[in-house]
Each structure stands twice: as structure tokens, then as C-alpha cells.
N, C-alpha and C positions, 0 to 999 in steps of 0.2 A: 671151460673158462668163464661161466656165465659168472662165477661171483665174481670175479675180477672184470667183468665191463664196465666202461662207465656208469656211475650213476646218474640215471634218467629219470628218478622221481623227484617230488616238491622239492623245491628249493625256497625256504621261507626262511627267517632267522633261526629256528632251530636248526636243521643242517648246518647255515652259516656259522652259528655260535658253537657247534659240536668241531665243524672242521678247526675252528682259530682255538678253541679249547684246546685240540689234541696237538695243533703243527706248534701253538706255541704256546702262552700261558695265558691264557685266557686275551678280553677285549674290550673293549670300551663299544655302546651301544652303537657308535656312529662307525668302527670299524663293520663290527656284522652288516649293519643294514648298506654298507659298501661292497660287502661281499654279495647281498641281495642281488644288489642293483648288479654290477657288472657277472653275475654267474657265478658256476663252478666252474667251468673251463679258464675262464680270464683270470679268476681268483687266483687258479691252483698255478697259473704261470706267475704270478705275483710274490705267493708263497714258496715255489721253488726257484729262484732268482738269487744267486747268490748276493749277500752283501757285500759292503766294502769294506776292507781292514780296519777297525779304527784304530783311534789314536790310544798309544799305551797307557797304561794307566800313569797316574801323576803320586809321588811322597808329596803329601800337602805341607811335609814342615820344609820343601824345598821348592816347592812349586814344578820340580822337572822329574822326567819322567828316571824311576828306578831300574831301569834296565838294562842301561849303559853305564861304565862307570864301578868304582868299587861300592859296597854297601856300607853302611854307618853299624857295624854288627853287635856296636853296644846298643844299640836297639832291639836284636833278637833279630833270628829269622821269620819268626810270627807277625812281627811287625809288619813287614811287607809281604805277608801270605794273605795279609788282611787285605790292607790295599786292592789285590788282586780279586779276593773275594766280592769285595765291594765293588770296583771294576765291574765285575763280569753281572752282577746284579743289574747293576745300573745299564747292561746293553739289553739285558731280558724284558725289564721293565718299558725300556724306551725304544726298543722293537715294535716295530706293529705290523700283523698280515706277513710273516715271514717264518720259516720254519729253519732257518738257519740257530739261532741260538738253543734251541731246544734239541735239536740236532747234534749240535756241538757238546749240551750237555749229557744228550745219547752214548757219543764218541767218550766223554772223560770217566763215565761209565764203563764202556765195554775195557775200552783201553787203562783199565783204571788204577792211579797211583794212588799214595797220600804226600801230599806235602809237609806233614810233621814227618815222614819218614825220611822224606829225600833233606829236608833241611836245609837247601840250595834254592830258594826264591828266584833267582833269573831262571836256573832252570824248570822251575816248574811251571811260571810263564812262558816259557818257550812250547812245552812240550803241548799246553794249552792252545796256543796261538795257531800251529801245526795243526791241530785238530780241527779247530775252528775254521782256517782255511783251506782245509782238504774236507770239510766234513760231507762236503757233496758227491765227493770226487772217488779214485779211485781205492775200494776195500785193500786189495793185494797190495797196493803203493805203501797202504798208510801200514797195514805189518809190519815191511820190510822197514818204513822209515821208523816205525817206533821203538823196533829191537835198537836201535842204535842209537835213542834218544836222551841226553844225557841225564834227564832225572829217571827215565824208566832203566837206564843200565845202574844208575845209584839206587834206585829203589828194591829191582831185583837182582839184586849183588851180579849181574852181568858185567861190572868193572874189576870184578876181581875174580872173574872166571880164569880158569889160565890151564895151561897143556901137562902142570905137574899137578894140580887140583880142582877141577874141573866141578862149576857150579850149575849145578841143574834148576834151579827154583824158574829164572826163565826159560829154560828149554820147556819145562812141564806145563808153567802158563802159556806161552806160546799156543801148546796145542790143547791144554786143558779148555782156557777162556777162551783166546781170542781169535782161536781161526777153525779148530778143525770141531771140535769140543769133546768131552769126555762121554761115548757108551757105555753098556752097559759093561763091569766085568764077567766076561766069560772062564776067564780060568787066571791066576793069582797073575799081577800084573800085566793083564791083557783088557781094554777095554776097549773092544772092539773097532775104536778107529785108530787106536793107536795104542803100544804096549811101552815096556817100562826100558825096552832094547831103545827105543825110541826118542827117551826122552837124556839118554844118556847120551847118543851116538847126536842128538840136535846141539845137547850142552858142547861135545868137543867141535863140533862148525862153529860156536859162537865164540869161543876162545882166544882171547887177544886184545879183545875192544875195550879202552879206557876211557873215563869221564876228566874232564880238565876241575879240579878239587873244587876251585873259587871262580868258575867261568862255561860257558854256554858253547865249548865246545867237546869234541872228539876224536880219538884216534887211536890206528890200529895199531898195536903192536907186536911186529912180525914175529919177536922170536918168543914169545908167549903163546905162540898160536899149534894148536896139534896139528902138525903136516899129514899126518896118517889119512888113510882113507877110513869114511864114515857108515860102516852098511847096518841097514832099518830093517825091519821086521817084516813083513811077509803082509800085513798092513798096510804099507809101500810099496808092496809089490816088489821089496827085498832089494830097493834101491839104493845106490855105493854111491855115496857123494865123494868123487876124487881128493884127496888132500893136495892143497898147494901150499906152496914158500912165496915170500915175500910181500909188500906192502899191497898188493892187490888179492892177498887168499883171502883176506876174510868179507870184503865184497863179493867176491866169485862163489862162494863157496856160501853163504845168506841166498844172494838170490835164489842159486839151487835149493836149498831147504827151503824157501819162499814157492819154488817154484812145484817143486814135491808136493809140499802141502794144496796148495791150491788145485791142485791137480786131481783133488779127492770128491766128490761130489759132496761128502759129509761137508764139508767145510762153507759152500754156500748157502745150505739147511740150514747151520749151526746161526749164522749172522741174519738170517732172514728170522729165524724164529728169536732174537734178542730184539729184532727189531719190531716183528707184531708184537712181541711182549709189553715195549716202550709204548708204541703209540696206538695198540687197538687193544686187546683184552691179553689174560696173564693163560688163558686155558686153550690149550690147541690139542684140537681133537684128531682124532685119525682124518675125518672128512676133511678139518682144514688142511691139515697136512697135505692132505692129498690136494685139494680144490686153493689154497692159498698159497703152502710154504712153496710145494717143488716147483709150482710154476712160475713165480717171483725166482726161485732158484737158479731157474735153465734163463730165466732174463736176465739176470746178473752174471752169468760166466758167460754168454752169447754177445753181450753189450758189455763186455772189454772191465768188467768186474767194477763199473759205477754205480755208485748207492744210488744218486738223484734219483733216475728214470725210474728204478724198480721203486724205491719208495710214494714219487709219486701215480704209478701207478696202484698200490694198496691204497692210498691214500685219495683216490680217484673213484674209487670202486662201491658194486651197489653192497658188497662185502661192509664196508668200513661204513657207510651210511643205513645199513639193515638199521631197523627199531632198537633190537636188542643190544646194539652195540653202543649206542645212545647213554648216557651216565650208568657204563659198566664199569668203568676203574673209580677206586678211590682215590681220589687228587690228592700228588705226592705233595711236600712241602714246598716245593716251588711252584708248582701249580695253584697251590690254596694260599699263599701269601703274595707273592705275585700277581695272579690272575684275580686276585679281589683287588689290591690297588688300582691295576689297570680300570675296572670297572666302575672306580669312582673317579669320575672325570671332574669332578671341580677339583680335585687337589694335584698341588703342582709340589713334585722334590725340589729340596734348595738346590740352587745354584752356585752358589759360592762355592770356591771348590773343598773347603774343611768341612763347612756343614753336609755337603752335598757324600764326601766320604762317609761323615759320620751317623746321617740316614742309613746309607746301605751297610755300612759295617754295621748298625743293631740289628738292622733287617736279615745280614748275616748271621749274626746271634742268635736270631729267634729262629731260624731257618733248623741251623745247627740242632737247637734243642729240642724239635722236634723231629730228629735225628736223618737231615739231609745234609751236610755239613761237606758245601761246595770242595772238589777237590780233595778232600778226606775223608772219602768212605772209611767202614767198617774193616776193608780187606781187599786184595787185589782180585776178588769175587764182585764188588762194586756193593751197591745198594741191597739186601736182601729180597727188598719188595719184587726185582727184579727174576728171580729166581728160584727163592727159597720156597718149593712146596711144602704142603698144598696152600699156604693162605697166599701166596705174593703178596699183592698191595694193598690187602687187610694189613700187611705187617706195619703197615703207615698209623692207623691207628689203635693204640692200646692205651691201658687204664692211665700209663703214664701221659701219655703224646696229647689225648682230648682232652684233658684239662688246660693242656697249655695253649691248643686252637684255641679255643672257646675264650681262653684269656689274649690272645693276639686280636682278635676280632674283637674283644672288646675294649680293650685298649686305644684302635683307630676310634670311639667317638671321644674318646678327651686329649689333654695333653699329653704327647708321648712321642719318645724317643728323640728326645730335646727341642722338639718343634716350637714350644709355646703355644701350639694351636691344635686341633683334633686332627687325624688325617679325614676323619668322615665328618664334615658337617651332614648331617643328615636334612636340614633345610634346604641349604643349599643346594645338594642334588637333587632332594626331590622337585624344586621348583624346573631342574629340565628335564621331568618327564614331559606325556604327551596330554597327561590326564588327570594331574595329582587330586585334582577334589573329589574325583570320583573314587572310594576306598578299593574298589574291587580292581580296574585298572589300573589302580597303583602298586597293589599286590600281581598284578599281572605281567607289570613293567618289570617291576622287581625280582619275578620270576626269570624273565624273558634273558636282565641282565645277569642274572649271580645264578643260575642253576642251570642244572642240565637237562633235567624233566621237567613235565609242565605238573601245577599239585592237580590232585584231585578236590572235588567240588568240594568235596568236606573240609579239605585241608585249607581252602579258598575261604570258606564260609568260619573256620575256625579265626585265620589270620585277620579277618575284616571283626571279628565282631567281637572277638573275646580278646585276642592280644593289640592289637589297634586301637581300640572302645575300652578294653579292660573290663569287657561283658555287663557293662552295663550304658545301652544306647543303643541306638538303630544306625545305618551305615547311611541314611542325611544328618545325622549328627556332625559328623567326619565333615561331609562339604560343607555343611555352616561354618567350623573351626575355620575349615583351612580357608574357605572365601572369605570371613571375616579379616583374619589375620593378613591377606593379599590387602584387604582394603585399605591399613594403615599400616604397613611392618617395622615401624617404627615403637608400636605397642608394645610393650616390654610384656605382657599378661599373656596378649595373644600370643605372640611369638612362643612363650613358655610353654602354653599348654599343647599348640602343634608339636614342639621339640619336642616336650616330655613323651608322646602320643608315638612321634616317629623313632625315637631311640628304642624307645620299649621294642617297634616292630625289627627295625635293623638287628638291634641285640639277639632277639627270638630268634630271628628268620637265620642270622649268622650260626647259631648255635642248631639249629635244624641239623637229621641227620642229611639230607638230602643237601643238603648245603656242602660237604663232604663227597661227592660223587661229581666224576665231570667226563 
């Protein structure tokens, strides 16, 4: 169990900035060095503390919330898938020190729809909301509650499962994705945790259950449902889920296959490794296996099947603070567009509530095109980076997706995304560092804030002297500018030639590959 003790080494802002990096999306400098100061124990109760519900989201052309109520449908159902995208931005962003939204986006993940598919906007907020406040709580609960959730029963035609045609696509995700997961095949529809008897005999349990067409509810209906008894493969240990009648069978008769399934040891392996995958590295070896998955495993079926505890204890561990775990993932697109705003602490999102949407809905956009597109994944597989061997979260960046970082990041030093104003002044923040005239502490700073590694002396002496100076000047050049320009900043000249000096370095430094890793 040693890799999973707590971890007892330094605790300096690098740990700090690695833990708020991975539980949520990056942080603003005064966050870390708050983690400094109160620990890693005090911290990590901070960060597992569930939040409070907020408030739903608002249609700005009505000012009240969309959730009650009919919808405006000559608007489109996109119209308010948007809202909700931006919504859920706007909690990511104005989180701080909490691991519940990152979390939640875990959840919309493993459990994953698309909302162009479901086409039902309340219910694909509902089914979000559900996620977001169970996302601590109990794995087995949130199965059973999701089979029956009205955008996941429209999304995996589980509304038109029925006892004279019986739809398998949930029965097969069920245990393909989200609970027990798919082995290897041993012999034609046998995949070692479960075979294809399996995914037939789950479809006639689920049989019955309808979605309300234009509304956020559910229900069973008894005589669409196969009374027959239900017997599983030798997998299950050849287990007969009884068939019942009437408006309580297909309760009765879920929790059982709920209760089947979980019953399999595969099945808490399965969620423990989607969940190192999310928040520590994409490669698990036999030793983790051994040394991380099964014993995070036996604490999650031991501790009443709750994420919290078992997460944060990986998340606790001299596991997940080793060196090498340190800027091993490529930062997905919430974490790289995200976790940079966060970091620049002079810029504040409008308030108002149309602009304040239409901030996060671009932010959605660019989000999207660098292909994380809240809510609408690729498939009900989720994200690839997630899974897709051997590159996982290499899959974040390719020839396509780095041109558009590099254009996002540059973007925040001018006007954009109807601001009227930069999201980066780059003045501005530099002036609350600790050290800006000195070039090398400021490169340092800058390190401290926006990256995950520290550079190398080369890399240190490159950024001070050739992209900072523009290789021609000594790094007291740098403090003369920037003390000069503190003298009067009223200077139209001076001010220019620091700005010109610091865009250059922002630009460079954003565009670094190491800039990309968190």
C-alpha cells in the first residue's frame, strides 16, 4: 500500500499547483500559494467538500430560468443546449479549490450522452444536474439512476425497448462502458466479463420504461414489459433474474441486474481505472494495477460503493505526487482554455447577464473546436483521449487542434470575443507579480503560474534574453524599461515598449510545447 500513503514530501507550490491543476482547472497564483499555506490535508478537505446546487441557468432573452415551463422551439433545441454549455463554463471557471466540477465533467463523460442526439434540452439538463450532485456519492446509485434517465433512455433508444422488440444498445453500454467494462474476447461473443446471452437477457429487464416526449419525466409501462424470467451466462454465474407483472417489475427487476452487475469485482476495476485515466496518467501498468487500481477497488465496494473517499485518497497519495506524474497529461481543452483564464487574475467576465452568456458561449465554441464540445462527445464511448489506445490524450493535440490553441492564446492579448478589451493585459498582470524588473523572476513567476514543470536553465536563459530582449540586450536592460516606465506610466513610449517586450513573451511562452502539459 506504500503508493497509496499519504504524501509526506515538499509541499511547495509546485505540488500545490499540480494538485488544483488535476482536481480542477487550473488556478490563480493566490489560490496555490493558499494551498501552501493551509497544507495538503486541510487543502484536500477543501477540494472534496461537496458544493451547493446553483442556480439554473437563465434564457437571457427572458431573463428566467429555462427549465420550467414550455420552450420557445422556434428557437431550436440548440438554442438552449447552448445556454447550458455556457452555464456550466461559467461554474468551471468561477470554482476555485474544488474538485466537484471537474468531477461532474468526469461523470458526463463516463455516463456519456450527446445532446444533439437527445434533442430535449430540459432533459439533458436534468440528466447533468443528477450527475453534478451525485458526483461524490454513490457509483451503483448513479447506474441505476441513469438507466432510467430521461435523456439517456432517448439517447439509447431505451424508450422504445419493448417485450415484442427488445432494444439492446443500452443493455450493451450498460456493461460495455459504464459498469462492468468489455474483456478481452475469448471465443465469438464472449468477452470475458460478459457475453452476448448477456446483453440480450439485461435488454428484456429494461423493457417498459418510457420518456415523457416534451417533459423531464418517466415511466413504466407494465404491459410492454417481458414478464419472462431473465437467465445470464456462466459470467454471472448463470444468474435468473425472476420476471414480474405489474407497475413495480421493472424497478424490481433493474435493481437486480444493478445488483448482478456490481457484484463482479470486474466492475469496480473498470471505474477506478476511467478514473486514474481522468485525473493521474492515461498508462496503467500491471504494478499499478496491482499497487493502485485493486486497492482503490476493495475501498470502493468496502465503503458502500462512494467515489469521494477512494478518489481522494489517490488523489492524496505519494502515487499521484511522484515527480513523474507531474506535467504527464496533455491538458484537455477545458483544462487549457479554462485553467489559462483562471491564471490571469486581472480579468474579470461580464456580468451582465447577455454578455456574461455570450463570453461563455464563444468560450464554448472554441472549446468545441478543439474538439471537447461540452455535453457532445464523439459517442457514447465519451472523449477519445479517454481511452483510445495507445495515444489517449496525445489525441488532444494534432495538426488540426494546435493551430487553433496557439490562435486562442493569442487571441486573449487583443480584442476578442466581443469584449472591447484584451482578456490578457499583459501589463497589468505583470505588475502583480513579486519581482517583474527583475527578467528572470519574472520568467519564473510565469513559470510558477501557467506551467507544470519548472524550464530548464537553457530554456530560462533563452526566454530572458532572446524572446523578452529579442536577443539583442543584457537582462539590466529589461529593469531599466520596466523601472523607467513604473516611474511615469502615464508615458505613452514607455508603456509601449514594456507591452511590446511582454506580449512577445506571453505569446511565445503560450505557444511553448510545455505550455500544453499539466
Amino acid at each position: 500500500m506504500a503508493e497509496l500513503d499519504p504524501y509526506t514530501g515538499p509541499w511547495t507550490r509546485r505540488e500545490a499547483s499540480h494538485l488544483l491543476r488535476r482536481a480542477s482547472f487550473g488556478a490563480s497564483l493566490a489560490d496555490i500559494d493558499k494551498v501552501v499555506a493551509d497544507g495538503r490535508a486541510a487543502s484536500l478537505d477543501v477540494i472534496f467538500t461537496p458544493l451547493p446546487a446553483p442556480a439554473d441557468p437563465i434564457d437571457p432573452l427572458t431573463g428566467q430560468p429555462y427549465t420550467t415551463g414550455q420552450l420557445d422551439l422556434s428557437r431550436g433545441f440548440q438554442y438552449y443546449n447552448r445556454i447550458t454549455k455556457a452555464w456550466w463554463l461559467s461554474l468551471m471557471y468561477g470554482t476555485t479549490r474544488s474538485i466537484h466540477e471537474k468531477l461532474t465533467l468526469f461523470w458526463s463523460n463516463h455516463f456519456a450522452t450527446e445532446m444533439t442526439v437527445v434533442q430535449q434540452p430540459q432533459q439533458s439538463l436534468l440528466l447533468l444536474k443528477y450527475l453534478r450532485t451525485n458526483a461524490f456519492g454513490n457509483f451503483k446509485e448513479m447506474a441505476r439512476q441513469v438507466t432510467i434517465e430521461p435523456a439517456m433512455l432517448r439517447y439509447l433508444n431505451g424508450n422504445v425497448n419493448t417485450k415484442g422488440s427488445p432494444n439492446e444498445n443500452y443493455a450493451r453500454e450498460l456493461q460495455e462502458l459504464f459498469t462492468i467494462g468489455k474483456g478481452k474476447e475469448v471465443a465469438p461473443g464472449d468477452y470475458t466479463t460478459f457475453t452476448e446471452q448477456d446483453v440480450q437477457a439485461a435488454a428484456r429487464v429494461l423493457t417498459g420504461w418510457r420518456d415523457s416526449r416534451m417533459g423531464t419525466t418517466v415511466q413504466f409501462v407494465d404491459r410492454q414489459h417481458d414478464t419472462t424470467d431473465k437467465v445470464f451466462s456462466q459470467r454471472y454465474g448463470n444468474t435468473v433474474i425472476k420476471g414480474r407483472t405489474g407497475q413495480t417489475a421493472g424497478n424490481a427487476e433493474l435493481t437486480d441486474l444493478i445488483n448482478m452487475i456490481f457484484d463482479q469485482p470486474a466492475t469496480s476495476k473498470h471505474v477506478l481505472r476511467r478514473l486514474y485515466r481522468w485525473f493521474v496518467y492515461h498508462e496503467i501498468t500491471e504494478d499499478v494495477e496491482r499497487t493502485i487500481i485493486e486497492p482503490l477497488a476493495e475501498q470502493l465496494r468496502s465503503g458502500g460503493w462512494n467515489i469521494g473517499p477512494v478518489l481522494k485518497t489517490l488523489l492524496s497519495s505519494e502515487h499521484f505526487f511522484s515527480a513523474n506524474m507531474m506535467g504527464s497529461q496533455i491538458k484537455s481543452p477545458a483544462d487549457f482554455l479554462v485553467g489559462t483564464l483562471k491564471a490571469i487574475t486581472t480579468f474579470t467576465p461580464p456580468t451582465d447577464a447577455t454578455q456574461k452568456n455570450q463570453f461563455y458561449d464563444a468560450l464554448s465554441i472554441s472549446m468545441a473546436a478543439l474538439q471537447m464540445d461540452l455535453n457532445d462527445p464523439p459517442s457514447v464511448a465519451g472523449w477519445e483521449a479517454y481511452y483510445q489506445q495507445p495515444d489517449y490524450d496525445r489525441i488532444w493535440l494534432t495538426t488540426a487542434t494546435l493551430p487553433l490553441r496557439n490562435g486562442a492564446t493569442d487571441s486573449i492579448l487583443v480584442n476578442s470575443r466581443g469584449l472591447g478589451r484584451p482578456i490578457l493585459d499583459t501589463i497589468a498582470l505583470t505588475r502583480t507579480f513579486t519581482n517583474p524588473e527583475d527578467p528572470y523572476a519574472l520568467v519564473d513567476e510565469m513559470n510558477i503560474r501557467f506551467f507544470a514543470v519548472p524550464f530548464p536553465d537553457a530554456t530560462r536563459e533563452r526566454l530572458v534574453l532572446e524572446v523578452l530582449l529579442g536577443g539583442s540586450g543584457l537582462a539590466y536592460d529589461w529593469t531599466t524599461e520596466w523601472q523607467a516606465f513604473l516611474s511615469n506610466t502615464s508615458n505613452t513610449q514607455a508603456r509601449q515598449r514594456v507591452k511590446l517586450k511582454l506580449d512577445t513573451l506571453y505569446r511565445y511562452m503560450f505557444r511553448m510545447a510545455e505550455f500544453h502539459i499539466g
